[in-house]
C-alpha positions as CSV (number, residue, x, y, z in Angstrom):
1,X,22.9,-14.2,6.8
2,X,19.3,-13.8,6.9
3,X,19.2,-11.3,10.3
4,X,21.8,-9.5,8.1
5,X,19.1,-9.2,5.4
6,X,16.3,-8.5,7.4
7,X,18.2,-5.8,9.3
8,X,19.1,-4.2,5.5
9,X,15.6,-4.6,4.6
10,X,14.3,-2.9,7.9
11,X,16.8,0.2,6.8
12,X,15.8,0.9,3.6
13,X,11.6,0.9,4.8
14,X,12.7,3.3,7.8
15,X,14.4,5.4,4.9
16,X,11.2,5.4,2.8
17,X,9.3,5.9,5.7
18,X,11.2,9.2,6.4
19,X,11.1,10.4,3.2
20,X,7.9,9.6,2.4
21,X,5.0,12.0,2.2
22,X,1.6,11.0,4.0
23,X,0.4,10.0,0.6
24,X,3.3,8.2,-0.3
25,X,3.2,6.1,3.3
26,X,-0.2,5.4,2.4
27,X,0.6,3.7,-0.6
28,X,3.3,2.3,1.8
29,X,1.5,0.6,4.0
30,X,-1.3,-0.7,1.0
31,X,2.2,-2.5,-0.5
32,X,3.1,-3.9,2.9
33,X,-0.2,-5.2,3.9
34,X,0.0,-7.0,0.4
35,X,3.6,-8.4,0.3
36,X,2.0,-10.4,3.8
37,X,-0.9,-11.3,2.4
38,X,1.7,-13.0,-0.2
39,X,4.1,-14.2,2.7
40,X,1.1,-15.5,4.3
41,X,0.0,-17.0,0.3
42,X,3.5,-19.1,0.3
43,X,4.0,-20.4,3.9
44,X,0.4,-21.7,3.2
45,X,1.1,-23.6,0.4
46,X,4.4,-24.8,2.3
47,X,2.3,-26.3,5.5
48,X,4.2,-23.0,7.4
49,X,1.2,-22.7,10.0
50,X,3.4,-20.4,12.1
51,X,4.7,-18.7,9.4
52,X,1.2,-18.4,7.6
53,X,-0.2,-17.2,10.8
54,X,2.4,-14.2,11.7
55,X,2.3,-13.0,8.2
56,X,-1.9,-12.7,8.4
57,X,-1.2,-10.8,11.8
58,X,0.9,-8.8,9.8
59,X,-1.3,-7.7,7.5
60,X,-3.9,-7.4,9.7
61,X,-2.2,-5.0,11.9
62,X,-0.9,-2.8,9.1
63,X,-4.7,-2.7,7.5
64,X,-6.1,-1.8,11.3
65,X,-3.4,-0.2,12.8
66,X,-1.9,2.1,9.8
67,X,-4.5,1.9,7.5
68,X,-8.0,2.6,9.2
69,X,-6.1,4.9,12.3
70,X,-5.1,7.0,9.4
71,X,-8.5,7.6,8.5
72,X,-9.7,11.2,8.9
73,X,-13.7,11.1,9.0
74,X,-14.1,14.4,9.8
75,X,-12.6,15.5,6.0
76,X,-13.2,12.3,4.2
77,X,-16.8,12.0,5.4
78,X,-18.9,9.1,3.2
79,X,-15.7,8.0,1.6
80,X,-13.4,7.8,5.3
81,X,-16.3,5.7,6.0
82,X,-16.9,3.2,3.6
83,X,-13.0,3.1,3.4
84,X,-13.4,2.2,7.5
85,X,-16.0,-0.6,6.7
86,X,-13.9,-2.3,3.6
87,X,-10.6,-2.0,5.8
88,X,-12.7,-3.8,8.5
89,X,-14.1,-6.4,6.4
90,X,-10.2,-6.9,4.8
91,X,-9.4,-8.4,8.6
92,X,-12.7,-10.2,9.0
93,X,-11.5,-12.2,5.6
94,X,-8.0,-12.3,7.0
95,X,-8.7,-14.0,10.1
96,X,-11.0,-16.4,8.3
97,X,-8.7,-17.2,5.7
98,X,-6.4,-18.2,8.4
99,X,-8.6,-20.8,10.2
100,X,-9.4,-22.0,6.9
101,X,-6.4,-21.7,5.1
102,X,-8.1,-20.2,2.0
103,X,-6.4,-18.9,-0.5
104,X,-9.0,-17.6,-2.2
105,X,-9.8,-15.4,0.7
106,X,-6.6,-14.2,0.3
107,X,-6.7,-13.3,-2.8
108,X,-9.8,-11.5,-2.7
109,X,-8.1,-9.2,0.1
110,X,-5.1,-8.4,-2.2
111,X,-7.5,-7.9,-4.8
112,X,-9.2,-5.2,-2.9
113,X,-6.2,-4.0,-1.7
114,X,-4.5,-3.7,-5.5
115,X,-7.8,-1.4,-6.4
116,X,-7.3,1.0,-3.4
117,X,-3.8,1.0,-4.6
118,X,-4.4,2.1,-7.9
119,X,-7.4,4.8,-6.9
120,X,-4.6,5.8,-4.5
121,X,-2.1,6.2,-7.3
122,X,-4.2,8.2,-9.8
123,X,-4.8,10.7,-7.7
124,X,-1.1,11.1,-6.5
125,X,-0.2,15.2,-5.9
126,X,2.9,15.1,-7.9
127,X,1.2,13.1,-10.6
128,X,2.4,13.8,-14.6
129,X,0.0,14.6,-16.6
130,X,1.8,15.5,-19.8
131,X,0.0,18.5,-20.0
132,X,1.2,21.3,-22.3
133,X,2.2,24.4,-20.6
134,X,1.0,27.9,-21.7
135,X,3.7,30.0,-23.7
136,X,4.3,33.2,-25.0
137,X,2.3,34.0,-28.2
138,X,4.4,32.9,-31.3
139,X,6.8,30.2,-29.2
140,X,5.6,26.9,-29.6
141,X,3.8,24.9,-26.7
142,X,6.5,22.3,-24.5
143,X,5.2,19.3,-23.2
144,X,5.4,19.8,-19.2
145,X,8.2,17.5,-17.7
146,X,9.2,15.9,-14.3
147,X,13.1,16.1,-13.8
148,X,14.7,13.1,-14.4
149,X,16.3,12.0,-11.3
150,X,15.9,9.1,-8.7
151,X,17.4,11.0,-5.8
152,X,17.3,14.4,-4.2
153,X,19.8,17.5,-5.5
């Protein structure tokens, strides 16, 4: 029952992933790399070294290998760099946290990564902004909307 989960799991994040837009698998990968962190937060507190251990790798590999490889430094100059350096001191605390089993080093990862998460999201491209939207002299001004739909047409 559980592969049958995981397997149903692994579908829907390759079905994101496809659909996804470059900003949206950023934001992706950000969620990932905290849901392990959180994995790695409960087998801790159930004595799961193992467990604890492969979810830190997790993260870890998601923060160097998606996260900082996806890095341009050519266009994002002083930003793509101090990005590069935090990302690199997010494993530093990682792999600390897991010889130490410290929580707190955990959390101040998530922490980190929840702020990058939420610069990511303000500055979404399809973003509402509940703008109004010029009209015609004499017609009244209309809030600007995003269709309401969870799918595609």
């Amino acid at each position: 029952m559980v592969n049958a989960i995981s397997q149903y799991q692994q579908v829907g994040v390759e079905t994101g992933m496809a659909d996804a837009s470059p900003h949206g698998l950023i934001l992706m990968l950000l969620e990932g790399a905290m849901i392990s962190i959180n994995m790695a937060k409960v087998n801790m507190a159930s004595n799961k070294v193992s467990e604890k251990g492969a979810a830190i790798s997790r993260a870890i590999a998601i923060i160097d290998e998606g996260l900082r490889l996806s890095l341009d430094k050519k266009a994002g100059g002083e930003i793509a760099d101090n990005l590069d350096a935090l990302y690199e001191y997010m494993g530093h605390q990682l792999l600390t946290a897991n010889m130490r089993n410290s929580q707190d080093l955990l959390d101040e990862v998530t922490l980190l990564l929840s702020g990058i998460k939420g610069a990511w999201q303000e500055i979404a491209p399809n973003k509402s902004s509940n703008q109004t939207v010029s009209q015609p002299a004499g017609e009244p001004a209309t809030e600007k909307r995003e269709p309401l739909s969870y799918g595609k047409f």
